[in-house]
Each structure stands twice: as structure tokens, then as C-alpha cells.
C-alpha positions as MATLAB code, in Angstrom:
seq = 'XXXXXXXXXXXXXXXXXXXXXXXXXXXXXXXXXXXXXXXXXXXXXXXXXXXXXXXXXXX';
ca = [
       6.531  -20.494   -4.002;
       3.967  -22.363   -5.990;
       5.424  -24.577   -9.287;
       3.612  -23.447  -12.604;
       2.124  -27.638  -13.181;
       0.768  -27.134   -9.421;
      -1.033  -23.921  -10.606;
      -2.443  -24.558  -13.795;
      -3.543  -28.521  -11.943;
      -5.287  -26.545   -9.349;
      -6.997  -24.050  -12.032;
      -7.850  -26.799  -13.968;
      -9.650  -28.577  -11.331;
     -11.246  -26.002  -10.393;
     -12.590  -24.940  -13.363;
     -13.792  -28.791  -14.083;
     -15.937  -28.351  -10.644;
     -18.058  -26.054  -12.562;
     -16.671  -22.936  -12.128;
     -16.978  -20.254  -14.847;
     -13.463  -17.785  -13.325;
     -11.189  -19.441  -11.185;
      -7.702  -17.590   -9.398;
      -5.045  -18.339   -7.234;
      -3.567  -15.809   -4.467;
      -0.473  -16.179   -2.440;
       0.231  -13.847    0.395;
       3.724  -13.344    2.025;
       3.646  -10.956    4.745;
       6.416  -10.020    7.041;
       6.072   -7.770   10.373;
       8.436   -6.002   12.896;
       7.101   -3.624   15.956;
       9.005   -2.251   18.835;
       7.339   -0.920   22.214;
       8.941    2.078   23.314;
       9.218    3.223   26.911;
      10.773    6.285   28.257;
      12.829    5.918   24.853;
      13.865    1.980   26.138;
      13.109   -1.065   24.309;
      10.539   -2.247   25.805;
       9.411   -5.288   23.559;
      10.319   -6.400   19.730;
       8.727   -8.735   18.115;
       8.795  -10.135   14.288;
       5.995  -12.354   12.249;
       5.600  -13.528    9.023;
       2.413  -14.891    7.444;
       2.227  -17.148    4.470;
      -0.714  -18.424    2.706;
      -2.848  -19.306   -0.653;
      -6.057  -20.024   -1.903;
      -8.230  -20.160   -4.948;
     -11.209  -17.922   -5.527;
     -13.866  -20.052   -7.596;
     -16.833  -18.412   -9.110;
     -20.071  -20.199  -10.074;
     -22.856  -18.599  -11.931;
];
């Protein structure tokens, strides 16, 4: 996960670029399907998708 001092650096920053609201989002997303077949196994497969940004708004 993200450190606190990374955060508020990043919010900071952004906020110094002119922005009047600034945010940061982190997404951790994990996934699991099977294909069935005649009640077989088919295919499994697994994911997992990480990621984060910052939403910056300028009025």
C-alpha cells in the first residue's frame, strides 16, 4: 500500500499545481472464473489488478 508522507507529498503537489480538490484512489481487484463443460472443468483462470491515481480539479 501507499505510505502516509507519499500521500500527503503527492496531495501537496498537486494542490501547488493549481488545483482547488485534489484525491488519491487505489484499486485492488482480484478475479477467479471457471468454464464449465458438460459439468468438466473446462478452463480456470485467476487475475488481480492493482493501481492508483490522483483526481485533480481546476476551476
Amino acid at each position: 500500500m501507499i505510505s502516509d508522507s507519499t500521500t500527503k507529498k503527492a496531495l501537496a503537489r498537486a494542490l501547488r499545481s493549481g488545483g482547488d480538490f485534489a484525491e488519491i484512489y487505489v484499486e485492488d481487484r482480484a478475479s477467479n472464473s471457471l468454464r464449465l463443460e458438460d459439468s468438466k472443468i473446462e478452463r480456470a483462470s485467476s487475475g488481480r489488478e492493482v493501481g492508483a491515481g490522483i483526481r485533480l480539479r481546476v476551476e
